[in-house]
N, C-alpha and C positions, 0 to 999 in steps of 0.2 A: 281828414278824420282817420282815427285809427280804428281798423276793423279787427278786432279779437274773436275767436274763436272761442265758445266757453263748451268747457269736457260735458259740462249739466245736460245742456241743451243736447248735443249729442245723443248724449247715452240713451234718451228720450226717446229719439227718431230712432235708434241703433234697435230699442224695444220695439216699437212700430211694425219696425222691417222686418223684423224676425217674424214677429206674431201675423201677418199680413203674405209672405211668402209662403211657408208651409204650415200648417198643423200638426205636421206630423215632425217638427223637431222635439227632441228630448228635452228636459229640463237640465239635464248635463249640460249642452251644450249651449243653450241658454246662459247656466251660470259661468259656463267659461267665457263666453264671450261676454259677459256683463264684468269680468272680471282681468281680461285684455284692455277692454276699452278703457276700466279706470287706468291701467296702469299707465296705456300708451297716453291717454289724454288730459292726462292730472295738467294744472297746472303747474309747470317745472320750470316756468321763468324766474332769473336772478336781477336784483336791478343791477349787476354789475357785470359787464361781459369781462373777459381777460383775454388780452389777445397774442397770439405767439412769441411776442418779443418783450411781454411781462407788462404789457402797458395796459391801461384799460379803459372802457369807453359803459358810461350809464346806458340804462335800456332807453332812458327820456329821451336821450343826445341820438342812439343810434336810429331812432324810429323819426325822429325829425330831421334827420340826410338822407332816410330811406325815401321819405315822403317826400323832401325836397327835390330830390333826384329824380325820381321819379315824376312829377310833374312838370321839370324841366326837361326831360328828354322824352316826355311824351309817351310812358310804359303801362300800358292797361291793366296789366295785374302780375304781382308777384309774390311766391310764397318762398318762404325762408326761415331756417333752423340751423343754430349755432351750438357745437359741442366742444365743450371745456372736459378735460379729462376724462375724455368720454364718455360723457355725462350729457344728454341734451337738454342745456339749460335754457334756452329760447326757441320760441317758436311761433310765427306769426304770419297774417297773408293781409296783402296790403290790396290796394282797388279792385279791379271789376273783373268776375268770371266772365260774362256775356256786355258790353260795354253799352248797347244797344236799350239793350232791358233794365241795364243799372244793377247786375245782379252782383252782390257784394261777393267775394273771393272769399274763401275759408279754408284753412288747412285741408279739411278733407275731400275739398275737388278734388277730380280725376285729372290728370292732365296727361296728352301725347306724352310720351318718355324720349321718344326721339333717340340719339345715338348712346343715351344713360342705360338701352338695351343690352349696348357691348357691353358695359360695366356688371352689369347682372352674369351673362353671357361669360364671359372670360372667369367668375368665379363660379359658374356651372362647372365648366370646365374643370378646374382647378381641383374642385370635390369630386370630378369621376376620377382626375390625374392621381389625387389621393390613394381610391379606392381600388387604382392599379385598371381602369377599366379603357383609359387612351394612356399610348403613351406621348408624348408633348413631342418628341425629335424622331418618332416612326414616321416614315411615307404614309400620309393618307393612305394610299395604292395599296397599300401592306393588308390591311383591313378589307377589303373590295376585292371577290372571286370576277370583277370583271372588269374592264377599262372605267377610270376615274371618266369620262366623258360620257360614259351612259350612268351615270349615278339619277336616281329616282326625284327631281321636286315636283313642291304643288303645281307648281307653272311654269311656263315657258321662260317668262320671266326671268326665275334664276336658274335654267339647264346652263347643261356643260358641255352641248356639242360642238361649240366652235375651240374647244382645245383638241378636237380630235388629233390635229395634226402639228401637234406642238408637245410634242415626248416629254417636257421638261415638268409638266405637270406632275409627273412620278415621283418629282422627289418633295413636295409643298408636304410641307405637316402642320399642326397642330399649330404650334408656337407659331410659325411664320403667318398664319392666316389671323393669329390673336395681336401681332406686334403688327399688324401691316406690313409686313416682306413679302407675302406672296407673289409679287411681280403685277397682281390685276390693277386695271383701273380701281377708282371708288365705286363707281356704276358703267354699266355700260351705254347706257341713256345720257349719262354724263362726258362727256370728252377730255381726255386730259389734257393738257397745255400741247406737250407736244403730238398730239394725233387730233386736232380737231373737226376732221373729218370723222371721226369714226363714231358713231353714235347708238350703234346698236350689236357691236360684236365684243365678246367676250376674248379679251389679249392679257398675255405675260408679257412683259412689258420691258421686264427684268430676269436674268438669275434669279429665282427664290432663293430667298433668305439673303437676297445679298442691298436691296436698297429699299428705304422706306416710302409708303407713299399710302397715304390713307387707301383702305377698302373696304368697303361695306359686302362687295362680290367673295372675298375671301371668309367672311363669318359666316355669308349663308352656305359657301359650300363645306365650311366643319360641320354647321348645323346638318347637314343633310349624310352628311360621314359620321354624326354621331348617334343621329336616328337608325341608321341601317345598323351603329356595330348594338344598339341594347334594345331595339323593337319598340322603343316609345317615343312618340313625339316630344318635342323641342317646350310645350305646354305642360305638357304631363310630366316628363320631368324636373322641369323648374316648379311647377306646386308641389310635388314630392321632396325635392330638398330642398327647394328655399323658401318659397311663398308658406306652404303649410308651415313646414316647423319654426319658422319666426311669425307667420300670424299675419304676413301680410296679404292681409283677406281683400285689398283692394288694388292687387297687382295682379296683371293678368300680361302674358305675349298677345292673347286677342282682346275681343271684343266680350265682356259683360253684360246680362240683361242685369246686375244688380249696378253697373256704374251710370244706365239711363238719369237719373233724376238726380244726379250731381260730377255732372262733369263741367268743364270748362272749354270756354270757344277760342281758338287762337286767332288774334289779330295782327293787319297790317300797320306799317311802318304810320299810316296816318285814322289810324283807328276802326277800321273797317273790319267786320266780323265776318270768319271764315267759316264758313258748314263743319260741324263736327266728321270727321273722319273715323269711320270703326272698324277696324282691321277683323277680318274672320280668317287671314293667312297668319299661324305663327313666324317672325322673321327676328332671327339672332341681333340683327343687326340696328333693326330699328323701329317693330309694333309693340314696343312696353306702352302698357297704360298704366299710369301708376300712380297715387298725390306723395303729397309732402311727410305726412305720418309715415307710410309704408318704408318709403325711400329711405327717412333720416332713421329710421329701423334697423333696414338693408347696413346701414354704412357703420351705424355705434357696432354692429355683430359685426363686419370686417375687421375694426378697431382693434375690439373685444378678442378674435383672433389670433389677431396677431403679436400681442401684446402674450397669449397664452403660446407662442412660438408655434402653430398650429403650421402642420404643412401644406394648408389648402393655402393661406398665407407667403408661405415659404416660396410656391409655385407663382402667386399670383403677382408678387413683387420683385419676383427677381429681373433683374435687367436683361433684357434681351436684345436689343438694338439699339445704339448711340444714334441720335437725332442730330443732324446739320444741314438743315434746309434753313430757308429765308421766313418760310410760312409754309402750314399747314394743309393751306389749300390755295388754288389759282395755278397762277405761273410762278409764281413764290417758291410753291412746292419743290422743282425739280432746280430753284437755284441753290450753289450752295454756301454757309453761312458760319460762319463762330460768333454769331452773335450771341448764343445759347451757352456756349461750353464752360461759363460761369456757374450754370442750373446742373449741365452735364443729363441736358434733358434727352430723356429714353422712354422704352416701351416696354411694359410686363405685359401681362395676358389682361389685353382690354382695356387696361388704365396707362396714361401716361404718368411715366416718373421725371421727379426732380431732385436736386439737391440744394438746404441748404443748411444755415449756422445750426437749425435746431431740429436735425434730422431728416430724413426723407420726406417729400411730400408726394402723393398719388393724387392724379386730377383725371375727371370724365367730364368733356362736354357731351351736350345734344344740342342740337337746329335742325328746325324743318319744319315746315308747315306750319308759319307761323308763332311757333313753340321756341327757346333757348332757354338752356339750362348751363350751368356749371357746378359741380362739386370738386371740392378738394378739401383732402383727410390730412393729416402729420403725424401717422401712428406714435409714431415714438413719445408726443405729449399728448396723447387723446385732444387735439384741436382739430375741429373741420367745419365746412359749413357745405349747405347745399341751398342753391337757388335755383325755382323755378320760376318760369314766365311762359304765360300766353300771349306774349307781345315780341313782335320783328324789331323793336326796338330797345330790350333789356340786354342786350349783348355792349351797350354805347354805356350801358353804367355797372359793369361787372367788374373795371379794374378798379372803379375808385368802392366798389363795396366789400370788394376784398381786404383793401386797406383799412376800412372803416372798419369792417366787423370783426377779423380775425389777423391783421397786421402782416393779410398776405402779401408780400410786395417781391413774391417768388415766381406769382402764373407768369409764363410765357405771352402776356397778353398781342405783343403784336405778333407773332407766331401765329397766336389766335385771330388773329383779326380783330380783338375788342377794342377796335377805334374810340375814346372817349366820345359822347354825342357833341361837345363843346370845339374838340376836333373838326367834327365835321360840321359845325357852323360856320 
């Protein structure tokens, strides 16, 4: 069955909650936000999709491989939005927020953001690089009256004392930590291929700047070199330039008491429902909570952007690292590959780039706990789509919905690891 979301029924609850939370909001803000929510939630579905290679696929046909998909590979809920000349003309959330309870998925669940945080994150960034406030190729160090290894986090978690005695720390910047060159593991909890022993020490691994290798260690520590150079948290300044002035009232780095009574539970590979997890640490790298509205928001303004030749733009798409691994993560990672050099697939600030007949394409996954996501944009024709899931199993039908929805048959998927599920039968 198809679950639709309708703008009506919203706007209803959207009154509710406002009238219900404070008394003391204004009526300004009232009619402004009675007047976001038309805008974000009109219906703006086309029956006709168009997909980057000019071909095109009805809403009827794509909602029936959605669903067919989806029930053969065994996915508990996913939300998804398609933009044509960046325009978002579709948008729709298929099976179960809570799988247990039978609770139907709607556009406006909250979902884990998972590593779709860099993608935010890197055009944080890119808006301070703007405003002249980092520079992208200065030493962190440069910034810091005291050794980059006593830099200030919430937790032990992400400190920086085991580079005490590794100098080479001095020269990571900006860009290296946003393209993954900074030389760190992805976690230090994590092991990489070659040190599997090592589970809980923070290592360079590499010259910075000189090889690629996923990190998540690398955004928290710009995160915490970005807080020290402007005195606001990693929160505060993401509702200040992004969340506020696009409206996305249901994106947060933490935890919300207003996303309590509509979020979404993340499920295992065989349907089992996972405890909602609510993060009260901001982390660059990967505590977005965010839904499907907000998101496809976030990405039509990127579009929008760069289409206006914007420098925040300029910064966040330029190339910065040539990609030649096998994959993305595992032992993959550190072999090396031309299986890609057709894509000529690379790293800007946060997103992965590619190349193909009809321009550039920028892609952000997320995975973790539960949760996978992928997004990818084609600035140059306003084509993109973004998909999220509360299932360990939406990663097994991400290459065949690419094809389907938007005629992308550019993602790097085995890079990615998006094993078709038919594969792995």
């Amino acid at each position: 069955m198809i679950r639709k979301f309708h703008a009506k029924s919203f706007l209803i609850l959207s009154i509710i909650a406002i009238a219900c939370t404070s008394k003391e909001e204004s009526e300004r803000f009232i009619k402004e936000k009675l007047v976001h929510d038309i805008t974000v939630l009109k219906d703006s579905t086309r029956p006709i999709i168009r997909r980057i290679d000019s071909t095109e696929i009805s809403v009827v046909d794509l909602e029936a491989r959605i669903q067919s998909l989806m029930k053969e590979a065994k996915v508990t809920g996913l939300a998804i939005s398609i933009l044509n000349e960046n325009q978002i003309i579709y948008r729709n959330a298929f099976g179960y927020a809570n799988y247990d309870r039978e609770t139907t998925l709607q556009i406006n669940h909250s979902f884990y953001g998972a590593s779709l945080s860099k993608a935010v994150f890197g055009y944080l960034i890119s808006v301070l690089t703007s405003e002249e406030v980092i520079d992208l190729d200065k030493p962190l160090q440069a910034y810091l009256d005291f050794p980059l290894y006593k830099l200030n986090s919430e937790t032990r978690r992400y400190g920086f004392q085991d580079l005490k005695n590794d100098k080479r720390y001095e020269s990571i910047t900006a860009r290296m930590c946003l393209s993954h060159t900074s030389g760190f593991q992805n976690w230090r909890s994590i092991p990489r291929p070659d040190d599997p022993d090592n589970k809980k020490t923070l290592k360079i691994y590499s010259k910075p700047g000189t090889q690629y290798f996923y990190s998540g260690e690398g955004m928290m520590l710009l995160q915490y070199v970005i807080e020290h150079i402007t005195g606001k948290k990693l929160e505060e300044l993401a509702q200040d330039l992004i969340f506020k002035p696009l409206q996305m009232n249901n994106t947060s780095y933490v935890w919300q008491e207003r996303f309590e009574n509509k979020y979404c539970n993340g499920h295992s590979p065989k349907q089992y429902v996972r405890k909602k997890d609510k993060r009260e640490i901001a982390a660059a790298a990967h505590s977005l909570e965010t839904n499907l509205i907000d998101y496809s928001i976030f990405v039509q303004h990127v579009i929008k952007l760069y289409n206006e030749n914007s420098k925040v733009t300029q910064h966040l798409f330029k190339s910065n690292f040539s990609i030649r691994t096998k994959a993305q993560f595992g032992p993959g990672s550190l072999q090396e590959s031309d299986e890609n050099d057709p894509i000529q697939l690379n790293y800007g600030l946060g997103w992965g780039l590619l190349q193909t007949p009809f321009g550039f394409g920028a892609f952000k996954e997320g995975h973790g706990n539960r949760f996978q996501h992928y997004t990818i944009v084609f600035p140059e024709t306003g084509t993109g789509v973004v998909m999220i899931s509360n299932s360990d199993n939406a990663e097994s039908i991400f290459k065949e919905l690419l094809e389907i929805t938007i005629g992308d048959t550019y993602t790097p998927w085995k890079w990615q690891n998006y094993i078709p599920y038919k594969a792995k039968e």
